[in-house]
N, CA, C and O atoms as a GROMACS GRO file, in nm:
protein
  320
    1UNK      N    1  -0.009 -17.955  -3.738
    1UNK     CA    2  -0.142 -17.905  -3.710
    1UNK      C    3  -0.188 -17.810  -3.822
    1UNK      O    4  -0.296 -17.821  -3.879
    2UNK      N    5  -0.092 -17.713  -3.848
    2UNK     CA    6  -0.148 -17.641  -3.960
    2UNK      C    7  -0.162 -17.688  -4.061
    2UNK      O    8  -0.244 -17.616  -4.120
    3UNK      N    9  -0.124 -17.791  -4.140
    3UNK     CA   10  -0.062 -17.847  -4.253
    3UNK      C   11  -0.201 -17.959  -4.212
    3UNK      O   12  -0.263 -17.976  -4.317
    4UNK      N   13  -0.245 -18.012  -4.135
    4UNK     CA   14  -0.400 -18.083  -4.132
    4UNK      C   15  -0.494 -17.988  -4.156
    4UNK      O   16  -0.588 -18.032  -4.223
    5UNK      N   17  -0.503 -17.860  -4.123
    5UNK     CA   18  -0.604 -17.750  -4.119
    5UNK      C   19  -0.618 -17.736  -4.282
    5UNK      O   20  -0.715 -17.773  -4.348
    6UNK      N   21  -0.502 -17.675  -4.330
    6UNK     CA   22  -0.472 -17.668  -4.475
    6UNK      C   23  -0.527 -17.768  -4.600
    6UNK      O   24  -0.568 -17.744  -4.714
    7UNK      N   25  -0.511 -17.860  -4.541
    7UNK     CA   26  -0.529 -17.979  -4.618
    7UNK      C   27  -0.708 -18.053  -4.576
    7UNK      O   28  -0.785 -18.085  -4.666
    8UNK      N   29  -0.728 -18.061  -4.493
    8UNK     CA   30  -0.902 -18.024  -4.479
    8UNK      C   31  -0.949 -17.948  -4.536
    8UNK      O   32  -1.053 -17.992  -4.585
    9UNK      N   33  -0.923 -17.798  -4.574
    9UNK     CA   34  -0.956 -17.707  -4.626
    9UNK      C   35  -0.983 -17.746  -4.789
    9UNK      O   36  -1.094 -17.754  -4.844
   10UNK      N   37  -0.858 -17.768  -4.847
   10UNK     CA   38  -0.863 -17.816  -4.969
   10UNK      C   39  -0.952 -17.896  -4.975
   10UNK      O   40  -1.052 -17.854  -5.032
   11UNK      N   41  -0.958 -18.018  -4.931
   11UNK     CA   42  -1.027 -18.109  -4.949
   11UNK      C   43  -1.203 -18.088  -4.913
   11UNK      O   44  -1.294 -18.156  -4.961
   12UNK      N   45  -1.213 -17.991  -4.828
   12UNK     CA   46  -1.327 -17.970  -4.852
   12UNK      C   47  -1.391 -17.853  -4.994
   12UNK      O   48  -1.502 -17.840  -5.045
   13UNK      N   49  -1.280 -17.798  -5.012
   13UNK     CA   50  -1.317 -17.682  -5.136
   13UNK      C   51  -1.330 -17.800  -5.271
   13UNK      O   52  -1.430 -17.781  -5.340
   14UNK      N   53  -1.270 -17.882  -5.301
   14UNK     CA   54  -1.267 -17.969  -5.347
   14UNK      C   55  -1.438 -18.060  -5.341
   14UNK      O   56  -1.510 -18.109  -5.429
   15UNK      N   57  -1.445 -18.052  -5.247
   15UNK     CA   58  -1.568 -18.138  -5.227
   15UNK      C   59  -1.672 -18.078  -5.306
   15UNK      O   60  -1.751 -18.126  -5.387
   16UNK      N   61  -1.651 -17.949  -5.256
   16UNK     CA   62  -1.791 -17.848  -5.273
   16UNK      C   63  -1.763 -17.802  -5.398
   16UNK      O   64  -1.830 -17.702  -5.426
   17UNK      N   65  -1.678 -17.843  -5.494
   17UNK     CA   66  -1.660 -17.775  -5.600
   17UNK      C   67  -1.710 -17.882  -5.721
   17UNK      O   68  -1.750 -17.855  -5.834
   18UNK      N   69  -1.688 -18.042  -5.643
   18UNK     CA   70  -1.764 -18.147  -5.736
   18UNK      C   71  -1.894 -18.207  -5.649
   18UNK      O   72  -1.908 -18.321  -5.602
   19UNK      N   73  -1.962 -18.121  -5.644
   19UNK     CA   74  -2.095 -18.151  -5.576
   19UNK      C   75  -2.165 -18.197  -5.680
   19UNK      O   76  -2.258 -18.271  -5.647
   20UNK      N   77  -2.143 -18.170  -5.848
   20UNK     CA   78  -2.267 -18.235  -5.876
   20UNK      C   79  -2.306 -18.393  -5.893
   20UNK      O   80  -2.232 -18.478  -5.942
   21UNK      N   81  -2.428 -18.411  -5.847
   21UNK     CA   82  -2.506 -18.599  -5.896
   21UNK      C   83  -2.411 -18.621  -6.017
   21UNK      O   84  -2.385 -18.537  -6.103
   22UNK      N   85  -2.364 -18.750  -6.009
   22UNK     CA   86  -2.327 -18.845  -6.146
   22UNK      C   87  -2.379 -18.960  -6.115
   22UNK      O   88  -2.387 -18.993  -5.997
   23UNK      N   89  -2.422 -19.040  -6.212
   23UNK     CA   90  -2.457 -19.154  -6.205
   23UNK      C   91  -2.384 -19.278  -6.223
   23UNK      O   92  -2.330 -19.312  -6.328
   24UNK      N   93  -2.384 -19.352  -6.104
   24UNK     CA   94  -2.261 -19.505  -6.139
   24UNK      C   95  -2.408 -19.627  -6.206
   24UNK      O   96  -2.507 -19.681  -6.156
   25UNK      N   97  -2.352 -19.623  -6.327
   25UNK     CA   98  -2.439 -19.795  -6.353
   25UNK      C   99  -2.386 -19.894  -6.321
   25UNK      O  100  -2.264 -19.905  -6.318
   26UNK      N  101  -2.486 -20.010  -6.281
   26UNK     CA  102  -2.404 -20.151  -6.286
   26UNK      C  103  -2.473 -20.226  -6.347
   26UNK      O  104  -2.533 -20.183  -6.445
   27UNK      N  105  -2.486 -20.365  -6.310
   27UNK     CA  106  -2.582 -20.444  -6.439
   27UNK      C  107  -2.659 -20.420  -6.392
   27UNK      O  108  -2.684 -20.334  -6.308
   28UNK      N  109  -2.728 -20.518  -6.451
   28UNK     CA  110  -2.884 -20.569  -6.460
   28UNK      C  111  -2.944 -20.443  -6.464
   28UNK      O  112  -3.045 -20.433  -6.395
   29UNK      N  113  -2.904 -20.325  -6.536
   29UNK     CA  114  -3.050 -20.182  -6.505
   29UNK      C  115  -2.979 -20.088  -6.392
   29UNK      O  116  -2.964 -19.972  -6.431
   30UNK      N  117  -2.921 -20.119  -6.229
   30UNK     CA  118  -2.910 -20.110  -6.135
   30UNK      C  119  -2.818 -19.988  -6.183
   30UNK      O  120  -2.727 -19.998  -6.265
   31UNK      N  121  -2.870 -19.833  -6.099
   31UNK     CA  122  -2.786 -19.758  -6.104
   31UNK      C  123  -2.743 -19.631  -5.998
   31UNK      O  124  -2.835 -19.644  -5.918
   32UNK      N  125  -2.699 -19.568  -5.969
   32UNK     CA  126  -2.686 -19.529  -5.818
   32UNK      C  127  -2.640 -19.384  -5.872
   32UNK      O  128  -2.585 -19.372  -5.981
   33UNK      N  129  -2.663 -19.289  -5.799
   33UNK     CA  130  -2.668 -19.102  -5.778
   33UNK      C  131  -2.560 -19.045  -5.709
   33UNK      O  132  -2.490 -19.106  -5.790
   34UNK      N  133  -2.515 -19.013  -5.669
   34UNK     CA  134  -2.422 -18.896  -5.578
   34UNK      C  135  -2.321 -18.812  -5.610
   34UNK      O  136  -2.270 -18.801  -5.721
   35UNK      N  137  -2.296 -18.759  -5.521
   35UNK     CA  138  -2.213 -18.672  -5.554
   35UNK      C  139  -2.053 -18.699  -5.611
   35UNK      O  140  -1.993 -18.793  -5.558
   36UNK      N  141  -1.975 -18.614  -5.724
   36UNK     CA  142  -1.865 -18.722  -5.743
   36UNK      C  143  -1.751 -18.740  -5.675
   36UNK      O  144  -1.665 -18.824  -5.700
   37UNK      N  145  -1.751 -18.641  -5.571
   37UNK     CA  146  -1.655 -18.641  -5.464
   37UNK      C  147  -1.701 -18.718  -5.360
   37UNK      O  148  -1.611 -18.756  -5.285
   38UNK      N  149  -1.821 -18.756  -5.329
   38UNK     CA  150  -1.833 -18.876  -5.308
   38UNK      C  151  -1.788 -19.043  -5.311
   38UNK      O  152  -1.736 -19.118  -5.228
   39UNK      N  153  -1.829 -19.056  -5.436
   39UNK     CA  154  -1.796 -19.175  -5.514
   39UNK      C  155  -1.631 -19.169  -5.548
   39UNK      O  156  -1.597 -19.275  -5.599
   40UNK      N  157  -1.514 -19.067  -5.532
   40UNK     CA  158  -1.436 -19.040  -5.549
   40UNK      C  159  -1.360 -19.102  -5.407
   40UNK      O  160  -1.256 -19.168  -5.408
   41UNK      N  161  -1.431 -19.066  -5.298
   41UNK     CA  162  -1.380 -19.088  -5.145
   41UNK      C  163  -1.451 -19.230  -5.177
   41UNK      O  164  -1.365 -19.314  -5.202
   42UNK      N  165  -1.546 -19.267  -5.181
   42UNK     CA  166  -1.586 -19.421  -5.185
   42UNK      C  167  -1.418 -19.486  -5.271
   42UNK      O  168  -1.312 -19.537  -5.234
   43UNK      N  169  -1.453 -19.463  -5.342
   43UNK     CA  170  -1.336 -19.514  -5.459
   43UNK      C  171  -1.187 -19.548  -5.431
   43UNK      O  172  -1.116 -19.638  -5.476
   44UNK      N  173  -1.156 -19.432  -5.330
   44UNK     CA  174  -1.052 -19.406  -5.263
   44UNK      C  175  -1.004 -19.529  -5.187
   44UNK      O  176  -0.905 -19.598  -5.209
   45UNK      N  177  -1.135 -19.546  -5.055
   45UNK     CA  178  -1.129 -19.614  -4.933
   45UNK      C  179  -1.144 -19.724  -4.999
   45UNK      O  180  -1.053 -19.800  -4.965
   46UNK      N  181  -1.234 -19.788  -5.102
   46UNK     CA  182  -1.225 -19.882  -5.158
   46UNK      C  183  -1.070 -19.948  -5.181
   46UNK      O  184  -1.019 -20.050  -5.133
   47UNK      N  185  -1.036 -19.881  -5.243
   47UNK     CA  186  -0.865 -19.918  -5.287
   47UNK      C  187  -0.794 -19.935  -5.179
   47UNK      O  188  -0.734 -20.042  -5.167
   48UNK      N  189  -0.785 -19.854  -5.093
   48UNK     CA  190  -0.685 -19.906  -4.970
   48UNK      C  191  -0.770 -20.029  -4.928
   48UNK      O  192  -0.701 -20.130  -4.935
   49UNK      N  193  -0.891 -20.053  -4.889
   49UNK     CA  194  -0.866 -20.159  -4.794
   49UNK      C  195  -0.864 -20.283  -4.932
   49UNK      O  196  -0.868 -20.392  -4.874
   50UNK      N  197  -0.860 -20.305  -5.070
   50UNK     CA  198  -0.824 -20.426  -5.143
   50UNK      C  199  -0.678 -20.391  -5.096
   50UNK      O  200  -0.603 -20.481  -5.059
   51UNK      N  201  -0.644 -20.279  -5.097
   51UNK     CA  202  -0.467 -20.309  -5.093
   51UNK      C  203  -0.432 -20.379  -4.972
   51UNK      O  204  -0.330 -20.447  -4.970
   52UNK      N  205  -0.489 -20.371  -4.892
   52UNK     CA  206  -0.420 -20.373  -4.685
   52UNK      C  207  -0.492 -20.544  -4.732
   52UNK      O  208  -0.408 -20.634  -4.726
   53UNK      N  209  -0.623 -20.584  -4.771
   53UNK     CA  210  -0.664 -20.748  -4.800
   53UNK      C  211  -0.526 -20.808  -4.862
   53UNK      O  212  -0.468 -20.904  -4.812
   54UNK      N  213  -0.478 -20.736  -4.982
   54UNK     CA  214  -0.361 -20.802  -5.082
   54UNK      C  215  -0.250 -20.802  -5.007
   54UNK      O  216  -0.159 -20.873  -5.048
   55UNK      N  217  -0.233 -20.741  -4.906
   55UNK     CA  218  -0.112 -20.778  -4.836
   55UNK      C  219  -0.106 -20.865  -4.696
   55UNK      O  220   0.004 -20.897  -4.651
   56UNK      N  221  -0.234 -20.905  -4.628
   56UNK     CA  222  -0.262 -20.956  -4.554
   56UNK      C  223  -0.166 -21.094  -4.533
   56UNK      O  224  -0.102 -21.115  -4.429
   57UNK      N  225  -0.166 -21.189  -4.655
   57UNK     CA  226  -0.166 -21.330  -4.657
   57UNK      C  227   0.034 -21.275  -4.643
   57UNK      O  228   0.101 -21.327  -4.554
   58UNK      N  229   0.078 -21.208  -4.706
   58UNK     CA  230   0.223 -21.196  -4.715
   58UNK      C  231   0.256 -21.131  -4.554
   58UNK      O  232   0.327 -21.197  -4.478
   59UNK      N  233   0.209 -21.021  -4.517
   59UNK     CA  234   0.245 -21.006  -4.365
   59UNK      C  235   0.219 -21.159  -4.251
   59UNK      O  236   0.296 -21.191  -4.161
   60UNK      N  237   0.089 -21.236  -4.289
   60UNK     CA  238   0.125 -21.320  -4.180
   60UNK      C  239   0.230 -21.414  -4.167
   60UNK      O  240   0.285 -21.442  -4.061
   61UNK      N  241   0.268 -21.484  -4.326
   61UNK     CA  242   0.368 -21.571  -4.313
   61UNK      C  243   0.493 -21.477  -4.281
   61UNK      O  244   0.575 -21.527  -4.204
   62UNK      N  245   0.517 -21.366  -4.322
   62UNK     CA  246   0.628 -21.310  -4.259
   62UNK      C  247   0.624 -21.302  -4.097
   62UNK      O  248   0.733 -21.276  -4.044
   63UNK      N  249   0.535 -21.316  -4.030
   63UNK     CA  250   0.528 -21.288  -3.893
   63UNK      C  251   0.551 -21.436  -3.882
   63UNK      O  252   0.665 -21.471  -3.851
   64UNK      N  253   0.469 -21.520  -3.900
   64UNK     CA  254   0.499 -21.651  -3.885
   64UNK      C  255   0.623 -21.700  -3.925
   64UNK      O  256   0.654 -21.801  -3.863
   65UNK      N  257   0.702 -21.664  -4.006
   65UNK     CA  258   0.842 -21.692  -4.066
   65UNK      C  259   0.934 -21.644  -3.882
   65UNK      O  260   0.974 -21.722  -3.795
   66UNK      N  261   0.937 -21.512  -3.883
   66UNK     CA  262   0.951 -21.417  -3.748
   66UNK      C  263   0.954 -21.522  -3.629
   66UNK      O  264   1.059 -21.558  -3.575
   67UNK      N  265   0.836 -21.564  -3.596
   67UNK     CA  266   0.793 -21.603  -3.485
   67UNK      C  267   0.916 -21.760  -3.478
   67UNK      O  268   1.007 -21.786  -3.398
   68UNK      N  269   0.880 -21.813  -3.560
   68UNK     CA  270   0.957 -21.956  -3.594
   68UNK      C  271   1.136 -21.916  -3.589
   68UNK      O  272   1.214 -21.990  -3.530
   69UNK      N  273   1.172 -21.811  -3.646
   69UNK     CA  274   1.322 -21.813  -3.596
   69UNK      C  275   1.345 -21.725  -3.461
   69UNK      O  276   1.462 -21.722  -3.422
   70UNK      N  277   1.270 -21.668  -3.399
   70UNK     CA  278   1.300 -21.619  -3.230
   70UNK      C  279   1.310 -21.741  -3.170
   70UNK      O  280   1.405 -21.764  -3.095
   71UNK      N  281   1.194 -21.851  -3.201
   71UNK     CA  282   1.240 -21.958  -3.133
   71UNK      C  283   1.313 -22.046  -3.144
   71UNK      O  284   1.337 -22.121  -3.049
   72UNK      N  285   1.370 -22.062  -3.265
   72UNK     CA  286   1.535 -22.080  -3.294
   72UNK      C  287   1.601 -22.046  -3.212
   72UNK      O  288   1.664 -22.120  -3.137
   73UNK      N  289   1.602 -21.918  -3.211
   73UNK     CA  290   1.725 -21.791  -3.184
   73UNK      C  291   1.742 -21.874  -3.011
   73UNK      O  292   1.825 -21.957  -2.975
   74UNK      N  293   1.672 -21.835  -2.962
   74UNK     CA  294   1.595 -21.894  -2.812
   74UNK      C  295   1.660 -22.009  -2.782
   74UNK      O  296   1.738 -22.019  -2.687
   75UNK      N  297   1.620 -22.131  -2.883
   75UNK     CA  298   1.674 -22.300  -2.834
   75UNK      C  299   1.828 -22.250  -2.820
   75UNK      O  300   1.900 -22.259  -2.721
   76UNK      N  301   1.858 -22.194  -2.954
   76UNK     CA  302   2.014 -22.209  -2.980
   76UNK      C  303   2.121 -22.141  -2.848
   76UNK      O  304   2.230 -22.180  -2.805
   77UNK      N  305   2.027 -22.016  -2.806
   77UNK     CA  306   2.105 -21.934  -2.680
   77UNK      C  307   2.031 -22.041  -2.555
   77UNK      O  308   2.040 -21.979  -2.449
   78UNK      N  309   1.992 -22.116  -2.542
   78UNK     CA  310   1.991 -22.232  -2.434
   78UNK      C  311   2.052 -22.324  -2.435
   78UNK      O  312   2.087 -22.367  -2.325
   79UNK      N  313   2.100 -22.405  -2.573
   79UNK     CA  314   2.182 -22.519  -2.584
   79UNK      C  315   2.363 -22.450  -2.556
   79UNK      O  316   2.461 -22.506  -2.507
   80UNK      N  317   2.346 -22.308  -2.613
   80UNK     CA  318   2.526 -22.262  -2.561
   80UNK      C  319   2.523 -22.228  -2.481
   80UNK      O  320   2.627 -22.191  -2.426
   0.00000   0.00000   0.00000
């Protein structure tokens, strides 16, 4: 509990300490404002969820790998 209090804290002194506008360009002209602790937490959350997508396809066949030998496991403790 304290150690969440602590660490909110930071992170908000942090916040308020990169308050100022930066600008993200992209093409065509297109360019966007905020704050950089902002775009920093955008940036952040961005990355985890490509990471949790990049691991998606490998957790299911492992579950599916999983699932396929319980029911192995299963036939084999019925046939002995």
């Amino acid at each position: 509990m304290i150690l969440s209090i602590l660490l909110f804290i930071l992170l908000l002194g942090f916040a308020f300490k990169n308050s100022a506008p930066v600008e993200l360009a992209y093409y065509l002209g297109y360019s966007w404002r905020a704050p950089l602790s902002l775009m920093l937490l955008i940036t952040f959350f961005t990355g985890i969820i490509a990471g949790i997508i990049a691991c998606l396809g490998s957790l299911i066949r492992q579950k599916r790998k999983l699932l396929a030998l319980e029911r192995e496991l299963k036939n084999l403790k019925l046939n002995s």
